[in-house]
C-alpha positions in Angstrom: 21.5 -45.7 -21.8 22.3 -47.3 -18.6 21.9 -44.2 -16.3 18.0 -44.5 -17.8 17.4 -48.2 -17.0 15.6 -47.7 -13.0 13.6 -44.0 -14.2 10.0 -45.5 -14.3 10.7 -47.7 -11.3 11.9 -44.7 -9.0 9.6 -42.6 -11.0 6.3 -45.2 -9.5 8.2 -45.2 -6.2 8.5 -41.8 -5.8 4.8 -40.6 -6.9 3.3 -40.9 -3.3 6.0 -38.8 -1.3 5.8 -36.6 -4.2 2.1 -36.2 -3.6 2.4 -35.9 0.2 4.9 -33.1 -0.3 3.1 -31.2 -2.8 0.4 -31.0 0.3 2.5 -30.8 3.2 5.1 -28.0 1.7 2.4 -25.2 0.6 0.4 -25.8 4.3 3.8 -25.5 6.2 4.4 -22.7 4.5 1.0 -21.0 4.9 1.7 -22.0 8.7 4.7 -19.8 8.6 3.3 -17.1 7.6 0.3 -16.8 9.1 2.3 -17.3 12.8 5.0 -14.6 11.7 2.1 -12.4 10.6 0.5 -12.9 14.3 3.4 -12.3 16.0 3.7 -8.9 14.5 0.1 -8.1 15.5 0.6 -8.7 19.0 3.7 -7.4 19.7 4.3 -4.6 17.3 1.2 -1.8 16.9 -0.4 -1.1 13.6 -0.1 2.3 12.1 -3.8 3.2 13.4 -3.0 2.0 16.3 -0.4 4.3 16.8 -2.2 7.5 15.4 -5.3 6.4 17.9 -2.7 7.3 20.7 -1.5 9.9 19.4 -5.2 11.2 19.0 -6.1 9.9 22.2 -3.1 12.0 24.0 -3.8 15.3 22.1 -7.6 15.6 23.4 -6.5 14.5 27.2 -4.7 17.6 27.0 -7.2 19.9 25.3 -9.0 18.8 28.2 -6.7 19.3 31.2 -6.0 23.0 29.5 -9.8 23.7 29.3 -9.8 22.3 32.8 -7.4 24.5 33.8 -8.9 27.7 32.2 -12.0 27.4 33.6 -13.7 26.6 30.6 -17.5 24.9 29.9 -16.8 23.3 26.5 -17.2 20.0 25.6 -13.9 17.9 24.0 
């Protein structure tokens, strides 16, 4: 029984970090992620992103061939 004799007392001593890390671990966490998730957004495009270019580059030259035929209608 003597590995059982100090439980309560490191059990009562323990409680507040115990508390303290049941807060700080979940918000560190969250922290994490939410800066990862950032850094994705700014340096890699999004999938609409991408198709807006794409978009974007097909009607410039729609345009330029109209332009170049002569033609009067709209893009």
């Amino acid at each position: 029984m003597f590995p059982f004799v100090m439980v309560t007392y490191h059990t009562f001593q323990t409680r507040s970090m115990t508390i303290v890390y049941l807060f700080f671990v979940p918000v560190a966490a969250m922290s994490i992620d939410v800066i990862g998730k950032l850094f994705g957004n700014m340096f890699f495009p999004s999938q609409t992103q991408i198709h807006r270019e794409i978009e974007r580059k097909q009607l410039d030259e729609k345009a330029k061939n109209l332009a170049m035929r002569g033609g009067s209608e709209t893009v």
